[in-house]
Backbone as numpy.savetxt, mean C-alpha at the origin, in Angstrom:
# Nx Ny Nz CAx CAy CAz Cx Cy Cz
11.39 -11.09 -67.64 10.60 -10.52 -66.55 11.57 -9.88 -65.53
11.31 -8.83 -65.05 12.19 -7.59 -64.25 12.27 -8.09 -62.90
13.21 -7.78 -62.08 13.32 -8.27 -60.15 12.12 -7.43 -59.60
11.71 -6.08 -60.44 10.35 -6.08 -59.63 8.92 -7.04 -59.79
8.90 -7.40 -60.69 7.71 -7.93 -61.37 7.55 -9.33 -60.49
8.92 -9.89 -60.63 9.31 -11.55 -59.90 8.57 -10.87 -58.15
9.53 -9.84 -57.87 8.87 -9.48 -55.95 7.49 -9.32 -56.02
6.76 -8.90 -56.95 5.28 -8.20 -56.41 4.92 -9.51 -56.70
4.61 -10.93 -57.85 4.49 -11.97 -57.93 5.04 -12.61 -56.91
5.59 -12.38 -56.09 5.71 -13.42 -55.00 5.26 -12.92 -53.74
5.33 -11.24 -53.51 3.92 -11.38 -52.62 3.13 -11.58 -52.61
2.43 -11.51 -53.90 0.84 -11.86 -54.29 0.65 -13.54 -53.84
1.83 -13.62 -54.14 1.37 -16.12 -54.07 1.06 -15.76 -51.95
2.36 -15.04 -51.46 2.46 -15.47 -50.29 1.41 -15.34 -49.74
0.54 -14.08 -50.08 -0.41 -13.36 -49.73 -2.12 -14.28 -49.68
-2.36 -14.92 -50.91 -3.05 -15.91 -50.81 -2.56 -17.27 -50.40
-1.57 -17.57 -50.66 -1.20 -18.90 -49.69 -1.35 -18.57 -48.13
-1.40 -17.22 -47.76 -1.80 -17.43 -46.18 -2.92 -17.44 -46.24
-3.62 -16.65 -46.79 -5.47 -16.57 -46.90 -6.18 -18.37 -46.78
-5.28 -18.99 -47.81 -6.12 -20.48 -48.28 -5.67 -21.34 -47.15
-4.23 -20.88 -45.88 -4.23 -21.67 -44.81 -4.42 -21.38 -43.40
-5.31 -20.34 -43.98 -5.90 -19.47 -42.29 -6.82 -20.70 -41.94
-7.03 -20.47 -40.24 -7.58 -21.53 -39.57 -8.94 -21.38 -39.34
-9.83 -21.08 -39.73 -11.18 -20.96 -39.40 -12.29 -21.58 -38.04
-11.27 -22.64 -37.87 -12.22 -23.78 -36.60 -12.53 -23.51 -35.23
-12.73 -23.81 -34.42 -13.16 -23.48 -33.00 -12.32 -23.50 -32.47
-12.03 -22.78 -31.48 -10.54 -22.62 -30.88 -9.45 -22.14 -31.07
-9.71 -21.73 -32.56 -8.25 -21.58 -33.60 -8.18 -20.33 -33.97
-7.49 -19.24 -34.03 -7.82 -17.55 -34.03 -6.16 -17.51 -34.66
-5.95 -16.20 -35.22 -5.55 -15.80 -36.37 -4.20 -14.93 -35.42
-4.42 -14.56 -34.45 -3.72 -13.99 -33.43 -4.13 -13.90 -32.12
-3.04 -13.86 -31.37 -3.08 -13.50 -29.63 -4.13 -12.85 -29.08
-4.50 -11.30 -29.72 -5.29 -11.01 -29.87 -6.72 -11.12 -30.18
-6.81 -11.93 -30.97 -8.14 -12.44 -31.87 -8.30 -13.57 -30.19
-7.25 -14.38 -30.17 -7.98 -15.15 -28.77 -8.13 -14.41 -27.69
-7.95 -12.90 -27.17 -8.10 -12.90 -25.88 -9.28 -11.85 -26.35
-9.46 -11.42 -27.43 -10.95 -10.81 -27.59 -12.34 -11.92 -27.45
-11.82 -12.62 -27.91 -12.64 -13.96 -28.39 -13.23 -14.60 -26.94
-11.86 -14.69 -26.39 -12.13 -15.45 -24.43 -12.82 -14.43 -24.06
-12.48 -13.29 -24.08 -13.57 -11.89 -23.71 -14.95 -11.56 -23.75
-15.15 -12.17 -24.74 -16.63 -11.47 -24.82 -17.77 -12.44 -23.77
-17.29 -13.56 -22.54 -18.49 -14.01 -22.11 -17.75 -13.04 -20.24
-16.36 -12.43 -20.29 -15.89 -12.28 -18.92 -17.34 -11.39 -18.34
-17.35 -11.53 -17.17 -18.08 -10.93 -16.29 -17.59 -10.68 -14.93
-15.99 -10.73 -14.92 -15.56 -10.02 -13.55 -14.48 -10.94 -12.66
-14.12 -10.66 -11.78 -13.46 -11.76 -11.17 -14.33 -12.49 -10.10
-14.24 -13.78 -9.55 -14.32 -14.16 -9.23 -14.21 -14.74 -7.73
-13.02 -14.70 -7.44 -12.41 -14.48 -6.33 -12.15 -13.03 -5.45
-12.01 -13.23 -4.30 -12.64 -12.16 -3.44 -11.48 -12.31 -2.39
-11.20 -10.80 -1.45 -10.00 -10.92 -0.21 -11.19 -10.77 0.92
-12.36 -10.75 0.56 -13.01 -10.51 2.37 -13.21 -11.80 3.25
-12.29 -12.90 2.41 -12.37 -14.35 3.39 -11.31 -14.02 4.29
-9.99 -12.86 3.91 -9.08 -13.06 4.18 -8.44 -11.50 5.54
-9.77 -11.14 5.10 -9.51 -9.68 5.88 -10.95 -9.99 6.93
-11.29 -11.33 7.05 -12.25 -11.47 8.19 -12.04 -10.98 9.41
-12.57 -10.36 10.29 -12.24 -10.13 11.56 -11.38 -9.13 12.07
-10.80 -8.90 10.54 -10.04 -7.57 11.09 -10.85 -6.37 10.73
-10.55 -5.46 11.91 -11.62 -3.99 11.72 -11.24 -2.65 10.61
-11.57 -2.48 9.90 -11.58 -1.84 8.77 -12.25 -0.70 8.28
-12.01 0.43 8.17 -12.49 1.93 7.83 -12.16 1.89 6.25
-13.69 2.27 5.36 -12.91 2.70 3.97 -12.82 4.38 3.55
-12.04 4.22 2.92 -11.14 5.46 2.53 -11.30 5.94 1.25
-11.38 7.56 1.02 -11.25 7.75 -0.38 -10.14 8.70 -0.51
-9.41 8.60 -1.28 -8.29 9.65 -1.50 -7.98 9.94 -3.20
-8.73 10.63 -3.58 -8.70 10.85 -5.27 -9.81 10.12 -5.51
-9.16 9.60 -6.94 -9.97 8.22 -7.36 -10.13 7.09 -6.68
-9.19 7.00 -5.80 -8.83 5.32 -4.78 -9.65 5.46 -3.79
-10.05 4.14 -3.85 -10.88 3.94 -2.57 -10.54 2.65 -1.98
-10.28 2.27 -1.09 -10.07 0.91 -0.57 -10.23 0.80 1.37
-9.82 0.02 1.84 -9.69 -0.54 3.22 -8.51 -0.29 3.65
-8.81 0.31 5.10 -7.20 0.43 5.96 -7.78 -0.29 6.93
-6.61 -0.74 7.96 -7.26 -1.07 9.13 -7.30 -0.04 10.29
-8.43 -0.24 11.06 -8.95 0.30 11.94 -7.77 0.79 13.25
-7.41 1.93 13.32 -6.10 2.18 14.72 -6.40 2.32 16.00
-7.83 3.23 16.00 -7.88 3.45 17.56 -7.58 2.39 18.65
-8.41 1.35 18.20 -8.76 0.49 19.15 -7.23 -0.70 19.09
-6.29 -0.03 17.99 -5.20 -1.15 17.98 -3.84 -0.40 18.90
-4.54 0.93 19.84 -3.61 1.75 20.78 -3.52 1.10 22.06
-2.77 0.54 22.70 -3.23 0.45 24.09 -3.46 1.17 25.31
-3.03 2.39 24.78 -3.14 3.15 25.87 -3.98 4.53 25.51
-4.90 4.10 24.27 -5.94 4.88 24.21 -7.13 4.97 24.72
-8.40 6.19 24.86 -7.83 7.59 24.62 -6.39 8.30 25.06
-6.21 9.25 24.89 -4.63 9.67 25.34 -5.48 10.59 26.23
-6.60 10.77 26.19 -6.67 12.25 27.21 -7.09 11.44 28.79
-7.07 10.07 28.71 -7.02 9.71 29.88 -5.96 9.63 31.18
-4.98 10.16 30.42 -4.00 10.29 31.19 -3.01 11.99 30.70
-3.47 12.12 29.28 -3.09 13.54 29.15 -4.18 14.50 29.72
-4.31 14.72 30.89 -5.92 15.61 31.40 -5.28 17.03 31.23
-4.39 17.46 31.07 -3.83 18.93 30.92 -2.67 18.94 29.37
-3.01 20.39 28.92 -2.05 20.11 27.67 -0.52 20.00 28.43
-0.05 19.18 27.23 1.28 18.91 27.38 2.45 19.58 28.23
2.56 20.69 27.67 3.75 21.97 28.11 3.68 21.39 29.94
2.29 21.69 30.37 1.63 21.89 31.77 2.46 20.23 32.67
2.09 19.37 31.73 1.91 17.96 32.59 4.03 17.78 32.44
4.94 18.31 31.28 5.54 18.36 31.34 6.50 19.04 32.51
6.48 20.05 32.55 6.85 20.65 34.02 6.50 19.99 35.55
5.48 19.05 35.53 4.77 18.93 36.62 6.00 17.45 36.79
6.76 17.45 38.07 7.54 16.31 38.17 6.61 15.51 39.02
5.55 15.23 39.68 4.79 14.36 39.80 3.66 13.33 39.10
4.03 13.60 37.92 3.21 13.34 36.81 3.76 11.62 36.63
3.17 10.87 35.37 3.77 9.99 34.84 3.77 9.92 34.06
5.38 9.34 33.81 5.81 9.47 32.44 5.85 7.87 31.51
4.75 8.16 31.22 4.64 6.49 30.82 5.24 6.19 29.29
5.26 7.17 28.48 6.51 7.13 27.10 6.56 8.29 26.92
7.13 9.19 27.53 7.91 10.29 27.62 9.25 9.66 27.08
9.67 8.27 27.55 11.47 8.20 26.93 11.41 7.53 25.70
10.53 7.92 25.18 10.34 7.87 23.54 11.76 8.83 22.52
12.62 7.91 22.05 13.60 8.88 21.64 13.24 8.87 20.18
13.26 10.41 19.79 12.22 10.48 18.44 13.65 10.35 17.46
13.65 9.22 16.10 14.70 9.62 15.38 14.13 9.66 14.05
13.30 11.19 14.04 12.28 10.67 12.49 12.67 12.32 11.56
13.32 13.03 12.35 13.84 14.69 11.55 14.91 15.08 12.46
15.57 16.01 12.38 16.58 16.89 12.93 15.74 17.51 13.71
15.74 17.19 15.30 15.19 18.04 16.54 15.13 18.76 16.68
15.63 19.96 15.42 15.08 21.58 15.03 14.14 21.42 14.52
13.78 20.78 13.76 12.45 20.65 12.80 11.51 19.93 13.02
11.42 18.84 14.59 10.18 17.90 14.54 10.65 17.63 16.01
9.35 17.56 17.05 9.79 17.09 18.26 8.18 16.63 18.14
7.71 16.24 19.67 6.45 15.78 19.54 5.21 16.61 19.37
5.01 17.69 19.40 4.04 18.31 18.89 3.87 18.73 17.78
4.87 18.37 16.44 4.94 18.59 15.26 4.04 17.92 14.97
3.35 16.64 15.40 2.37 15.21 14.74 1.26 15.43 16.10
1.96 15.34 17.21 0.29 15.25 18.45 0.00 16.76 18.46
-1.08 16.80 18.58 -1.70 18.00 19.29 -1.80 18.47 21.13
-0.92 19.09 21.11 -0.41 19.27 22.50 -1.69 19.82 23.29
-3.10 20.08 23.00 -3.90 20.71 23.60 -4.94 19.67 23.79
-5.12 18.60 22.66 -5.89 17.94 22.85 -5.41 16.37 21.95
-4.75 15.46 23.38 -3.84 14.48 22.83 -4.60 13.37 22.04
-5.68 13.31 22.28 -6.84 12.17 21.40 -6.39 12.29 20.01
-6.27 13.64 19.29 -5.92 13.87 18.05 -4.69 14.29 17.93
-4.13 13.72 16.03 -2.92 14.39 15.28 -3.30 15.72 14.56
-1.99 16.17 14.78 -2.50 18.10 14.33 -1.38 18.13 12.55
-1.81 18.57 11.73 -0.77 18.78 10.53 -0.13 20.07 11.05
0.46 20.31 9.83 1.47 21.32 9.86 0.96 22.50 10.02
-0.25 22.35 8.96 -1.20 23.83 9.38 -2.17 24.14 10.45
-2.07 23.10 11.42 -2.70 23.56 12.46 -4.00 22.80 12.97
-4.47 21.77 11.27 -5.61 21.33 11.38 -5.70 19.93 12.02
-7.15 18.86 12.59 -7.14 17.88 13.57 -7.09 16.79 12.12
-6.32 16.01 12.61 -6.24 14.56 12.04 -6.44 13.54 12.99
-7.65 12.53 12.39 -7.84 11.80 13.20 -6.65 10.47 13.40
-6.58 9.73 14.58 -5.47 8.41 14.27 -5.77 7.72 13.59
-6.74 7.30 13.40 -7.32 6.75 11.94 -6.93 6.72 10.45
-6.88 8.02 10.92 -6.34 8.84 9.48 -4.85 9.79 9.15
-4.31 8.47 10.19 -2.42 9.19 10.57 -1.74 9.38 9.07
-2.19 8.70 8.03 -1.36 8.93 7.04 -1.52 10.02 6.50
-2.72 11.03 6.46 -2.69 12.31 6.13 -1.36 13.10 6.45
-1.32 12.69 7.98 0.08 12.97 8.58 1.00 13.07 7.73
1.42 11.60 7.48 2.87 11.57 6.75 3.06 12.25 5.52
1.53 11.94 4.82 1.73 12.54 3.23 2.21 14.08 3.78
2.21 14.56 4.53 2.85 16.18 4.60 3.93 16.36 3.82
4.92 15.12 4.08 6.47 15.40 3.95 6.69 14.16 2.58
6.36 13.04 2.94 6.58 11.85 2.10 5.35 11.97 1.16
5.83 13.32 0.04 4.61 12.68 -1.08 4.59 12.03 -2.18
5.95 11.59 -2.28 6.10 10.32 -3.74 5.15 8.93 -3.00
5.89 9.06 -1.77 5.76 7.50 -1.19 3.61 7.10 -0.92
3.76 8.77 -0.54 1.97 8.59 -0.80 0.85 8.44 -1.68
1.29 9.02 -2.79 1.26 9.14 -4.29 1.13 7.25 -5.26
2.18 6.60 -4.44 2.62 5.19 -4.59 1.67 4.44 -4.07
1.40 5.19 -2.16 0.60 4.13 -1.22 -0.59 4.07 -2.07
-1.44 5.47 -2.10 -2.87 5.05 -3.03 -2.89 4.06 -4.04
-1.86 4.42 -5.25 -1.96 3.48 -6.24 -2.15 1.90 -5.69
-1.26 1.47 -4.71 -0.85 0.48 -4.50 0.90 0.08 -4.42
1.32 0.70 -5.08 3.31 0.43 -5.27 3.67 0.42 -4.40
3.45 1.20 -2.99 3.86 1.42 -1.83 3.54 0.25 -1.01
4.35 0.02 -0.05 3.17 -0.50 1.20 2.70 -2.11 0.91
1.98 -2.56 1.97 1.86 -4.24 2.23 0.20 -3.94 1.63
-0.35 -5.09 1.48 -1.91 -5.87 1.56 -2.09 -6.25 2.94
-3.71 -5.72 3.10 -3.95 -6.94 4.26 -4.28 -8.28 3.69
-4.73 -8.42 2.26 -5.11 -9.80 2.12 -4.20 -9.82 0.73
-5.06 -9.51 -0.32 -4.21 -9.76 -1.55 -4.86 -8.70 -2.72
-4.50 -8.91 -4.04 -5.08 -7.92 -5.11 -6.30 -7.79 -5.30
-7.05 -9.47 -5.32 -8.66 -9.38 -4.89 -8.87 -8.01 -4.52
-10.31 -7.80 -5.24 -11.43 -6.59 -4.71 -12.04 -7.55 -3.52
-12.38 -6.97 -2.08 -12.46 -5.29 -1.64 -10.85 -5.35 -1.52
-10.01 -4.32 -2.19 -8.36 -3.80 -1.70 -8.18 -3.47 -0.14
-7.61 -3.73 0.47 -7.11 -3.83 1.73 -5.75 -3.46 2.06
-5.26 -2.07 2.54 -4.11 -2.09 2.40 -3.49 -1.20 3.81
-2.67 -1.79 4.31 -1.72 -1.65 5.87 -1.35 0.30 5.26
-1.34 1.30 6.54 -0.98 2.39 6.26 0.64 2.48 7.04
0.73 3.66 6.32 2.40 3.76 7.35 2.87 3.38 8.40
1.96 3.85 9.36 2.37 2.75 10.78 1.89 1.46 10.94
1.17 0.96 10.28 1.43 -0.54 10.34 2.75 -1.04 10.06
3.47 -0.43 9.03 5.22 -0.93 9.07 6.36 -0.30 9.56
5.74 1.30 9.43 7.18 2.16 9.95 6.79 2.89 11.56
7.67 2.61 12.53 7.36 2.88 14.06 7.26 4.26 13.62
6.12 5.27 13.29 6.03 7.08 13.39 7.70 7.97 14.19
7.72 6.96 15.40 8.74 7.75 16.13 10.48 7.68 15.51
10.82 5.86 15.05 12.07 6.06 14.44 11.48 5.13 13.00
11.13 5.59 12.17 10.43 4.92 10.76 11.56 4.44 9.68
12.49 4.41 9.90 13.80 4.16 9.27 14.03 2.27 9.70
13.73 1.77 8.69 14.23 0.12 9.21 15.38 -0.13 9.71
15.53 -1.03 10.55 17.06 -1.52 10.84 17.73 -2.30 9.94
19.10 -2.14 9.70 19.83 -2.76 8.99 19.87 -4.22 8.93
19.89 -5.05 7.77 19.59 -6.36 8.30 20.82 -7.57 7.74
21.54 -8.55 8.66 22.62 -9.31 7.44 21.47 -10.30 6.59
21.93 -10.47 5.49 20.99 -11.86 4.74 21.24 -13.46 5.38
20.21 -13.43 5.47 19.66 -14.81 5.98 21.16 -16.01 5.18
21.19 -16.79 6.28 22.51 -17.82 6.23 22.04 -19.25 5.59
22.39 -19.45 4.25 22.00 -20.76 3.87 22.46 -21.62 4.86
21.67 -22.37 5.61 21.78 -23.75 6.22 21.66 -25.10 5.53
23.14 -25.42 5.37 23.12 -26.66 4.30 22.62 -27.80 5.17
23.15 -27.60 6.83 22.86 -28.54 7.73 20.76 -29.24 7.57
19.98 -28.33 7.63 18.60 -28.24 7.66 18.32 -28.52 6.72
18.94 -28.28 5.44 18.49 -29.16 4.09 19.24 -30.57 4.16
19.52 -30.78 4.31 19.59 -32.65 4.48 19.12 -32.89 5.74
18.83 -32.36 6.59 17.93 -33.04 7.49 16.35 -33.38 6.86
15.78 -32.36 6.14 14.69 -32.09 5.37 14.58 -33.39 4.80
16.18 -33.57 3.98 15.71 -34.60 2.87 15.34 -36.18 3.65
């Protein structure tokens, strides 16, 4: 008998020796697969929920593409909003005027090269309630991240998905998610440098 004849005879045994010790019983599936189809067919969704966790905080939803989720609410998180309560004349005007007040005028902007971005690049110098884009049009504060996506569009591209950016609560549906200025100050958005945290051997044996 030939080395082929012996190989195809011994796949054939292996072939029914797995058949005659497959598992047939409850619980028992043939592959990984076969069990997570199997666990599948009664799912009906998740379960768990983030609106225990985003209680109380104020929340606008959003659509941008396909994404839709929760930001939190800005106006009312300004303190010194409206702005036209104290901006009553456009900018240029209240600027010149040395009796005026300058209540963050010494805002030192470090967010572009001061050829390319000063403060009317983002406020609307005519009417300070609203952010103006590049082309001229009103963005609400609400809706400051329209803003940023001008310039940062990987990082916006990311925020929708999710890659970008914090949770207000967690992955749970309804999605809840912090916009640019919830982490980066608009004016210098660049984090500060930080040293790494100092193992304290002292505080672990106090612990123990």
């Amino acid at each position: 008998m030939n080395r082929h004849i012996l190989h195809t005879l011994g796949c054939i045994f292996l072939f029914l020796f797995a058949l005659s010790s497959c598992k047939h019983g409850e619980e028992e599936y043939h592959s990984i697969t076969d069990k997570i189809e199997a666990k599948s067919k009664n799912y009906h969704g998740v379960t768990i929920s983030s609106e225990p966790l985003i209680e109380g905080i104020k929340t606008i939803k959003i659509t941008e593409g396909e994404h839709t989720f929760l930001i939190p609410e800005r106006k009312s998180q300004i303190k010194q909003y409206a702005c036209t309560e104290c901006h009553s004349k456009p900018l240029q005007e209240m600027q010149s005027n040395d009796g005026a007040k300058k209540a963050h005028w010494d805002i030192k902007l470090a967010h572009a090269d001061l050829n390319t971005m000063n403060c009317i690049s983002c406020h609307d110098g005519d009417n300070m309630d609203n952010l103006k884009s590049l082309t001229g049009n009103t963005i609400n504060f609400n809706r400051s991240y329209k803003l940023c996506s001008q310039c940062h569009t990987n990082q916006f591209e990311d925020w929708k998905g999710g890659a970008h950016g914090k949770k207000v609560a967690g992955w749970a549906p309804p999605r809840a998610s912090m916009t640019c200025v919830n982490c980066h100050n608009p004016h210098q958005p660049a984090f500060e440098s930080r040293w790494p945290s100092v193992f304290n051997t002292q505080k672990v044996k106090e612990r123990e």
